[in-house]
C-alpha positions in Angstrom: -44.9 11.0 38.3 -46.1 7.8 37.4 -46.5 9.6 33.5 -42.9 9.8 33.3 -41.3 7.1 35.0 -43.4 5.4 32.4 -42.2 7.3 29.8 -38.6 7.3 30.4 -38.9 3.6 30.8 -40.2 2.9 27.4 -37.3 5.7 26.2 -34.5 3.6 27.5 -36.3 0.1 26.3 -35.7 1.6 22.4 -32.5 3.2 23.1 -31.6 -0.2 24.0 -33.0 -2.3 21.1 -31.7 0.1 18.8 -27.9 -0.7 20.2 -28.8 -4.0 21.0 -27.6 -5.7 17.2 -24.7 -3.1 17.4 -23.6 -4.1 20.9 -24.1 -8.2 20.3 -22.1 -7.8 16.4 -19.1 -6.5 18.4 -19.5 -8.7 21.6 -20.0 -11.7 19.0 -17.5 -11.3 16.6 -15.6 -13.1 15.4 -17.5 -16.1 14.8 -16.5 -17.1 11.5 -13.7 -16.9 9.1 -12.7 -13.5 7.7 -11.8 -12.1 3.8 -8.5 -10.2 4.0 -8.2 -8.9 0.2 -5.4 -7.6 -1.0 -5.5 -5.2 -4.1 -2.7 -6.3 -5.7 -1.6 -9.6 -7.7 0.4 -12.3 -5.5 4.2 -11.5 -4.8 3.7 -7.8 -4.7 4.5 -6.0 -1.7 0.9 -5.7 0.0 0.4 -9.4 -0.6 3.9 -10.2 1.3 2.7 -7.8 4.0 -0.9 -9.4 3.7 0.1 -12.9 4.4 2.8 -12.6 7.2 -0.2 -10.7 9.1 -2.8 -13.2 8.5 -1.5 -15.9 9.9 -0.9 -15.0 12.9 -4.2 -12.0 13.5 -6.1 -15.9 13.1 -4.2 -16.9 15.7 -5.2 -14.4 17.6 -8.8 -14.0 16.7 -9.9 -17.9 16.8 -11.2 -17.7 12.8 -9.5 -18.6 9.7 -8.3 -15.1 8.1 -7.9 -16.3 4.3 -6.4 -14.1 1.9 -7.9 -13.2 -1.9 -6.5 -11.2 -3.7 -8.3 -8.9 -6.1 -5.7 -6.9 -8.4 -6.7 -4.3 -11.4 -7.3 -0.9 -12.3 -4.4 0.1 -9.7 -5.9 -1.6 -6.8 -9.6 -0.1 -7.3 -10.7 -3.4 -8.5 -10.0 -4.9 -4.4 -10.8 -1.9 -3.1 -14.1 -1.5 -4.6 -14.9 -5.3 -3.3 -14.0 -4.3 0.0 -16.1 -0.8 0.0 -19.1 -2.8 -1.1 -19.1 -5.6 1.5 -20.9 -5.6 4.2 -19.8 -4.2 7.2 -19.5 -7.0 9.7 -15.9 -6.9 10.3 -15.5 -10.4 8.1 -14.3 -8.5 5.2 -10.6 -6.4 4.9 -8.1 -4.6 3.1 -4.7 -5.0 2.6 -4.0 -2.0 0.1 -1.2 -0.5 -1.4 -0.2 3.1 -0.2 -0.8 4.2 -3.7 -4.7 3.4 -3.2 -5.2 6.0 -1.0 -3.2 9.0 -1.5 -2.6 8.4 -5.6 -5.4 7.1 -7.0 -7.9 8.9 -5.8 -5.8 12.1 -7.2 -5.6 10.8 -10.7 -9.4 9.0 -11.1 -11.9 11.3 -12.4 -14.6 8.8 -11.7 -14.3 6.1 -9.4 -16.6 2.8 -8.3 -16.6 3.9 -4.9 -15.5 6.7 -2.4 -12.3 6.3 -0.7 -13.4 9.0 1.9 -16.9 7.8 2.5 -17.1 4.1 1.8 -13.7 2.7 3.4 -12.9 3.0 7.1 -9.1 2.9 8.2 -7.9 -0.2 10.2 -4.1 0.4 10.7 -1.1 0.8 9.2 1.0 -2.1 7.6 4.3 -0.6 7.0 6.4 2.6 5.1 7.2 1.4 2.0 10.0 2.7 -0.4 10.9 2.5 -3.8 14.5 1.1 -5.0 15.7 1.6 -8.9 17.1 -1.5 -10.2 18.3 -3.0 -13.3 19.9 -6.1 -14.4 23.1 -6.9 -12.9 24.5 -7.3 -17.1 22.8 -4.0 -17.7 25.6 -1.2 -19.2 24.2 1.1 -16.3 26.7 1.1 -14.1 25.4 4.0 -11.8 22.1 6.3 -12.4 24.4 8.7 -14.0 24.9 5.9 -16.5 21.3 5.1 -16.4 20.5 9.3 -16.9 23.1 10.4 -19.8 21.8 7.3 -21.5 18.0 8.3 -21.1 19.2 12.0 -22.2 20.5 11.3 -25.6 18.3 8.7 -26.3 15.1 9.3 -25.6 12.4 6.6 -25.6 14.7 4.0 -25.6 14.1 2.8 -22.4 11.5 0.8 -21.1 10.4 0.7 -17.2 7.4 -1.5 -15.4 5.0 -0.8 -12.7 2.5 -2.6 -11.0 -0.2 -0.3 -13.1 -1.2 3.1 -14.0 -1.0 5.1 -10.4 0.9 2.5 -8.6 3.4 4.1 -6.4 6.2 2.6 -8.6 4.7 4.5 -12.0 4.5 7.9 -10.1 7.9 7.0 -8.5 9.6 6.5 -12.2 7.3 9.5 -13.6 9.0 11.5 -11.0 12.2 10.2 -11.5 12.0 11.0 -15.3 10.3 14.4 -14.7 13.4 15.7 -12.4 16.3 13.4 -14.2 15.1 14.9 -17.3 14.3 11.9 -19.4 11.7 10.1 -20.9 11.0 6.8 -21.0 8.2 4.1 -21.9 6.2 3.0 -19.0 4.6 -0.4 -19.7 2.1 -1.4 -16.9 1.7 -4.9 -15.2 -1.0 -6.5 -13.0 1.3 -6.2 -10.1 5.0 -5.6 -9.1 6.2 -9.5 -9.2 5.1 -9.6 -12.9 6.9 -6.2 -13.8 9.7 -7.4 -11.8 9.6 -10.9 -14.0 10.0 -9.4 -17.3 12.9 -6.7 -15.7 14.7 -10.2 -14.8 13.9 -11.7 -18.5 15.2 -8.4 -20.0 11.9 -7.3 -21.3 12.3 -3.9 -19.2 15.6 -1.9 -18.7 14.7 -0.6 -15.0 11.9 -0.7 -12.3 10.9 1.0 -9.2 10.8 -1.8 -7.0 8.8 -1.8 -4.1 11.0 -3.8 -1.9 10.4 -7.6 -3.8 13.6 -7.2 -5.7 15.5 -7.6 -2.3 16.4 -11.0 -2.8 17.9 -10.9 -6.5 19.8 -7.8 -5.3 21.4 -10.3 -2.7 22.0 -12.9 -5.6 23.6 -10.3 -7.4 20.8 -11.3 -10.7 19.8 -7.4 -10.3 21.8 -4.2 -9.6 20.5 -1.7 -7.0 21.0 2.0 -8.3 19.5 4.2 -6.2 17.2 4.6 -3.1 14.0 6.5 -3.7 13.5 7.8 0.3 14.2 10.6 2.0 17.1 9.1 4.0 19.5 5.6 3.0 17.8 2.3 3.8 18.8 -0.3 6.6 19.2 -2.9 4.2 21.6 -1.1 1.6 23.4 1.9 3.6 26.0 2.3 0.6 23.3 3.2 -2.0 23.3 6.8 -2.1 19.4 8.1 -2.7 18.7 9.8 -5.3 18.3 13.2 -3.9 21.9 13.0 -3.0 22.4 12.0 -6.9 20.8 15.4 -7.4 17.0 14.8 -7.6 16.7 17.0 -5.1 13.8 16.8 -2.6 13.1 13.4 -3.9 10.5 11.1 -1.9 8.4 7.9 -3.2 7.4 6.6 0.3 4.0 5.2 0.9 2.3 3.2 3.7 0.3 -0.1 3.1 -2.5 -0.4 5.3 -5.6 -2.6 6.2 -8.9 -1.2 5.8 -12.4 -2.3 6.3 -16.0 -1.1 4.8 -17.4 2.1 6.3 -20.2 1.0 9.1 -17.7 -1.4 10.5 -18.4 -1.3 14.8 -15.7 0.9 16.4 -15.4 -2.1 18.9 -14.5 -4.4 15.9 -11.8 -2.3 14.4 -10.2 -1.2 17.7 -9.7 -4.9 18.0 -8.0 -5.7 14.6 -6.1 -2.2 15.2 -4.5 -3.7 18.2 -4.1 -6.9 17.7 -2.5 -6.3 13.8 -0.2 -3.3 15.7 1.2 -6.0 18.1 1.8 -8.3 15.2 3.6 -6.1 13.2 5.8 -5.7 15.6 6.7 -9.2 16.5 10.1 -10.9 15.2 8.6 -12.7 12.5 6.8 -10.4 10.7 8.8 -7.0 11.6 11.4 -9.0 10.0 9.4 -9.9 6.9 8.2 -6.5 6.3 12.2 -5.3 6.8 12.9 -7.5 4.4 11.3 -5.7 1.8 13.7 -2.9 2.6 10.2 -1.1 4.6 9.5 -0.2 8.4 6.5 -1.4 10.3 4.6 1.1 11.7 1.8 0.6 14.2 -0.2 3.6 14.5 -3.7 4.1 15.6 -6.7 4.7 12.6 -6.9 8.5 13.4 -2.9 8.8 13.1 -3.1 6.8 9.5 -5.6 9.2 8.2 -3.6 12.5 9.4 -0.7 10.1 7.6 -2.7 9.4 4.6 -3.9 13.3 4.0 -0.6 14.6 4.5 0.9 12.1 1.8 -1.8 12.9 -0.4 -1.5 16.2 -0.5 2.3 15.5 -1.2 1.4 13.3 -3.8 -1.0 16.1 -5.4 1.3 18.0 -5.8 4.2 16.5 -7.7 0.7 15.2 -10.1 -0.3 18.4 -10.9 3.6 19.7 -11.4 4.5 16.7 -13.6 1.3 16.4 -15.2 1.1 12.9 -14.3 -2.4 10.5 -15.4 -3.7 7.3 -15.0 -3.3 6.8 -18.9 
């Protein structure tokens, strides 16, 4: 009797020292300031989504949350810094929807495993894409933009935030259905494409919702909405599978992440506290801005979200042929 009392005391002394460093890293944390990097350059839409959530996920934590961001190679360059950090909780994500259900479809070989190596925090919001030109531009309507396209092709130019951005499959889908072709010419992030569209380097872009505020000033004109249903912000745009790209959808969801081996206690934490951010006045309204939809949701319901999108996304790769070249 004594034997085993004996034994299972010594049993539950290493159970507990083996959860001890677990149990006191999520009772502890935070306890110092945290990395929130986002993939893409500054001004793009994961950065604007970033920074109206880090101020106030500080305020609720107690620690500094200071924001880096990390753009190249299509938002593998931040995600890979993210993967390979350690997993303390003091390290995030702000990602674009693309680096989870595009990228990964179009890299052969990549620096990390999005699968294995990244652990999902929560949503940000549903981003959609919005085909704009110049407000002096001779395209008038997308039928403009498309008989133009037709009969002359390579003529035009359009910019994305990088090979298998959201915005460069957006456009290669648009051209793929429209049945036109035109030049893609790749940026370091959507503010930069969006710069040269405004300095009449580019003839259109698949904006990600920055553009919002030169489509008020009337500097750009707003052509079409890439979703499956008319945005909030601009209900007499027609999409363009009512302009007969039928079946049409470019929607994505930006999302924090942190590195696999992260304590569940640590990111049931950030999940609540960033779902009851996003849905605060301030930055619901921010993200609405951008012509996109907040959209708490726990981790299990954005990886369901993320597979379903992917295998979407798959899809309209393999039947448009689409690369990362």
């Amino acid at each position: 009797m004594f034997i085993r009392q004996r034994r299972l005391a010594l049993a539950a002394a290493l159970l507990g020292s083996l959860l001890a460093p677990l149990g006191a890293t999520a009772q502890d944390w935070p306890n110092k300031p945290i990395r929130l990097i986002v993939n893409f350059a500054p001004g793009s839409s994961p950065d604007v989504i970033g920074r109206a959530v880090a101020t106030p996920l500080a305020q609720a934590l107690g620690v500094s949350v200071t924001v880096e961001n990390r753009s190249g190679a299509a938002g593998m360059v931040g995600a890979d810094a993210v993967a390979k950090a350690p997993a303390d909780g003091y390290t995030l994500l702000m990602a674009s929807g693309s680096t989870a259900v595009i990228v990964p479809t179009i890299t052969p070989k990549m620096p990390y495993d999005p699968n294995k190596d990244l652990a999902p925090v929560a949503a940000g919001a549903r981003v959609e894409l919005f085909l704009v030109v110049r407000s002096n531009s001779p395209f008038k309507t997308f039928a403009d933009l498309q008989d133009f396209a037709r009969a002359n092709p390579g003529k035009l130019s359009y910019g994305s935030p990088g090979n298998g951005s959201t915005p460069h499959v957006g456009a290669e889908m648009l051209k793929g259905m429209a049945g036109i072709f035109a030049v893609h010419i790749p940026y370091r992030g959507s503010a930069a494409a969006l710069q040269d569209l405004l300095a009449g380097n580019l003839d259109f872009f698949m904006d990600p919702g920055i553009a919002a505020p030169h489509i008020r000033a009337g500097t750009l004109r707003l052509l079409a909405v890439g979703s499956t249903k008319r945005s909030f912000l601009y209900p007499d745009t027609p999409t363009l599978a009512e302009l007969g790209l039928k079946g049409y959808d470019a929607g994505s969801t930006h999302s924090f992440y942190a590195p696999a081996g992260t304590p569940q206690p640590v990111i049931e934490r950030l999940n609540r506290e960033i779902n009851r951010i996003l849905v605060s006045p301030v930055v619901s309204q921010t993200i609405r801005n951008l012509g996109a939809e907040p959209t708490p949701m726990t981790p299990a319901q954005l990886t369901a979200l993320n597979a379903a999108d992917t295998r979407r996304y798959a899809a309209i790769i393999k039947e448009k042929g689409i690369s990362a070249d």
